[in-house]
Structures are given as C-alpha cells and as structure tokens.
C-alpha positions in Angstrom: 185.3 72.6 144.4 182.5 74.9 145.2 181.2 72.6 148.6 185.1 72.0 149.5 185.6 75.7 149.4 182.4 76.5 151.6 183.0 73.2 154.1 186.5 74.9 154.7 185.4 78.3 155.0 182.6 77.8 157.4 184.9 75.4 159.5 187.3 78.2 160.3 185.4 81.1 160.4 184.9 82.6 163.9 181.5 83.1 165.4 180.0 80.6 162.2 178.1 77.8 163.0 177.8 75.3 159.5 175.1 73.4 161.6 173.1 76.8 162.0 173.7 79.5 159.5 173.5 79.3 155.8 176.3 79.2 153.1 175.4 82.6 151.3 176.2 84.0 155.4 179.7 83.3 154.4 179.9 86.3 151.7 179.5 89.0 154.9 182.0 90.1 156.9 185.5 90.0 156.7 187.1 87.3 154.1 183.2 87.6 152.6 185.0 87.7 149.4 186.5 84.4 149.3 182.9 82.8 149.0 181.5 85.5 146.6 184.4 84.4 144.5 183.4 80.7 145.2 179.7 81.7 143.7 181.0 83.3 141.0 183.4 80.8 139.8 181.1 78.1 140.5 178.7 79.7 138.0 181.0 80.3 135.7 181.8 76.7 135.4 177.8 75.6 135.5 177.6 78.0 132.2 180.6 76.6 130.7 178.5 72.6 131.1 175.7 74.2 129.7 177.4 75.1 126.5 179.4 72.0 126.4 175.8 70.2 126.6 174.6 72.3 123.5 177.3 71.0 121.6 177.0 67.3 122.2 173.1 67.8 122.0 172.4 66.3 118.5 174.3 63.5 119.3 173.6 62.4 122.6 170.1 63.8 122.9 170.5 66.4 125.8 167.8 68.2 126.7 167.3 71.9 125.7 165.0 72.7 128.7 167.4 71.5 131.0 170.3 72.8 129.9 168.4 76.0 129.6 167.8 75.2 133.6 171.9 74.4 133.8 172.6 77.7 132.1 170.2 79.2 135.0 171.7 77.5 137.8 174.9 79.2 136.0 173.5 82.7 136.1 172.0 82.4 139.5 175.1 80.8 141.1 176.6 84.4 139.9 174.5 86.7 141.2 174.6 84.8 144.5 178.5 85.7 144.5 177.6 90.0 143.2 174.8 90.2 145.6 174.9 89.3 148.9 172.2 88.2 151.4 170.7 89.9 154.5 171.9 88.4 158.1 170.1 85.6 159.4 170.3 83.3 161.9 172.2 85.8 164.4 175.2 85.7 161.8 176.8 87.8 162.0 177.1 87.7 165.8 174.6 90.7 167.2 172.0 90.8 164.3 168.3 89.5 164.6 167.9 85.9 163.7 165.3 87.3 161.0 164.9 90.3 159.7 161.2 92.0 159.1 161.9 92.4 155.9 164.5 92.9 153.2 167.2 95.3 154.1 167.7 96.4 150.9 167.8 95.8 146.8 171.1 93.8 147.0 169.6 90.9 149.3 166.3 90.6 147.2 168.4 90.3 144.4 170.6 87.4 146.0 167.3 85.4 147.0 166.1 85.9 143.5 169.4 84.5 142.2 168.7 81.7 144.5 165.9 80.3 142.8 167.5 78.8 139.7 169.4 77.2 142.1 167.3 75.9 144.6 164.0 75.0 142.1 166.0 75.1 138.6 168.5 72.3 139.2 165.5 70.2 140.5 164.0 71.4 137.7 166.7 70.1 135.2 167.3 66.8 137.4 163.0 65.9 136.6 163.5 67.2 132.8 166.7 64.7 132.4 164.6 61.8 134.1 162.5 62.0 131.6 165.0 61.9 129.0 166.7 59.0 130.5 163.6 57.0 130.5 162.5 57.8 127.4 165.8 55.8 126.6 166.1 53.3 128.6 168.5 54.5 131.1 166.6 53.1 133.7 169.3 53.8 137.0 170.1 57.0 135.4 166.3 58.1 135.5 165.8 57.3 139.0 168.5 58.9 140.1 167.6 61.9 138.5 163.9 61.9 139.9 165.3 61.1 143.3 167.3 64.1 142.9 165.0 66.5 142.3 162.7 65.0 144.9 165.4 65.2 147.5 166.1 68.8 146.2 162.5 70.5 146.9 162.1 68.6 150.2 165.2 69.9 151.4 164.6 73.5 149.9 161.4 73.6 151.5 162.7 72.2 155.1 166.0 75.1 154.7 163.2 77.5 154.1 161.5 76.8 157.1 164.7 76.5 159.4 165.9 79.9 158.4 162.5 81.3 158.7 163.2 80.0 162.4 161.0 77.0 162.5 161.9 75.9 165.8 162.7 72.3 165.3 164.3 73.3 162.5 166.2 76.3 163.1 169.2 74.8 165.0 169.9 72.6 161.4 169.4 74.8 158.9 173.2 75.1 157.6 173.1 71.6 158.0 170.1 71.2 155.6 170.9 73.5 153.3 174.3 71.9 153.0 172.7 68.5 152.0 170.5 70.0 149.4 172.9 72.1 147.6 175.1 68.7 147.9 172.4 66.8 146.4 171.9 68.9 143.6 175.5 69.5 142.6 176.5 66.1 142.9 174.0 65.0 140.6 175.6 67.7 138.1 179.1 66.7 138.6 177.9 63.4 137.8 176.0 64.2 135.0 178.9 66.1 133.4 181.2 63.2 133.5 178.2 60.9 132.0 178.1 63.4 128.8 181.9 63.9 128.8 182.3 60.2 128.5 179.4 59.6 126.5 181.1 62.3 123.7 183.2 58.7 122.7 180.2 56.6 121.9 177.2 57.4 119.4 174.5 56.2 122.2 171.2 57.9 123.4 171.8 60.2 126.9 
C-alpha cells in the first residue's frame, strides 16, 4: 500500500522526478497531504504488526528486540507523515538542491523520524536472522541478513545522492525507492510468515 501510493503519486506529480527527488519530497506542496497520510497510515499499520508479534511471541519465539525495532519503524514512519522534510534536490522546482542547513525544527524532526526507518528495520531484519538461525530456518535467515545488508548499503548510497554526490545525485529517488522496497518487503513478508505460522506450534 504504502510504495503503490508513493509510485502513483510521484508518477503524476508535476515538476517531480521519482528518479531524482526523494519520497518524503512528496509531503510539500500542493496534494502534500496525500503522502503525509500515506506515512501515517503506514505507521499505523507497522505498530499494529508489532503488537500482533507480541502476542504470538511465546509461541512462535518472536523476537522482543525486533519487534521493539518494528514498533520504531511504526513511530518513525509517523512522524515522517507530522513533520515534513526540507527541499532537496531542486524539489520543489526553484529551491537549492541542498540546503546549508536545516530550515527549521519540523525538518530535523522528520530526519530523526527517519532513522528507525532507515537503520531500525535493518536493525530488526539482522536481530530476526539470528532468530531464524538459531532455528534452523536456514532460507529465512539469509534472507533476513541479506536484507539488512541491502538496507544500509542503499541508506548510505541515498545519503550520498541527496547530499549531491555527483554520480549519484541524478538516482537518488531511484535508490531510495529500492531500499525502502527492500525493507518493507521483507516486513510484508515477514507478517504473512507469523500470520501463517499462528496455525502451527513451530519455532519462528
């Protein structure tokens, strides 16, 4: 839901470029609402797994740290969606393609709300891969490391691109898009795993 919503956004929004400008760019300007809604409701949703998880914890041997991390990723998705982000990337059309500095409280506060994001759900994806091999769950495990590797090499490589990197800069929407798919991919697919395993009395 929450990568459908900003793929269709970003593909019809004037002056955008998905290629070029980050997701959280889609919260300024006019319709910004529609993605601060998509934040917030994704985060919403994240908090709701995380409690689900705490539930089925005793029996199928989730881990508190990473659900804790989930929960996070919940939280931060939110204040994504309250607090919106400076400019960057010369979107919107006629501002600097970094800023000097922050602007103001509210897009500190969005970065910050970033991180349980972009480090917690990697976070979470390392803490489960342990879990799973701890078990046995072999394909599960590496999937889970893979993630997280996948995860902080992209984070790192959108960091650079929207600090204007110049090899980089012209793909940082496209980067950050892949990481955040990454990650939330990997939760979706947890969540299914847990909601399926709720019928059977095995380990994670």
């Amino acid at each position: 839901m929450f990568i459908t919503s900003f793929l269709a956004t970003g593909a019809v929004r004037p002056d955008y470029d998905p290629m070029r400008h980050p997701v959280s760019s889609l919260a300024l300007g006019p319709g910004g609402w529609v993605q601060q809604a998509n934040f917030c409701l994704n985060g919403i949703l994240y908090l709701a797994f995380a409690a689900g998880l705490v539930r089925t914890q005793n029996r199928h041997c989730a881990p508190l740290t990473g659900i804790l991390l989930v929960a996070a990723a919940g939280a931060g998705q939110i204040g994504a969606g309250i607090f919106t982000t400076d400019p960057v990337s010369g979107y919107p059309p006629g501002t600097a393609h970094v800023l000097a500095g922050y602007s103001g409280t509210e897009a500190l506060i969005h970065d910050l709300a970033a991180v349980p994001v972009f480090v917690g759900i990697p976070a979470a994806a390392l803490v489960w891969a342990r879990a799973f091999s701890r078990h046995r769950r072999r394909r599960w495990a590496l999937y889970s490391g893979a993630t997280a590797v996948i995860m902080l090499a992209g984070f790192a490589l959108t960091s650079a691109a929207f600090a204007q990197a110049p090899a980089l800069a012209p793909v940082g929407g496209l980067l950050q898009r892949l990481t955040v798919g990454t990650g939330m991919t990997w939760l979706s697919a947890l969540a299914i795993r847990y909601r399926i395993a709720t019928g059977t009395s095995t380990g994670p």
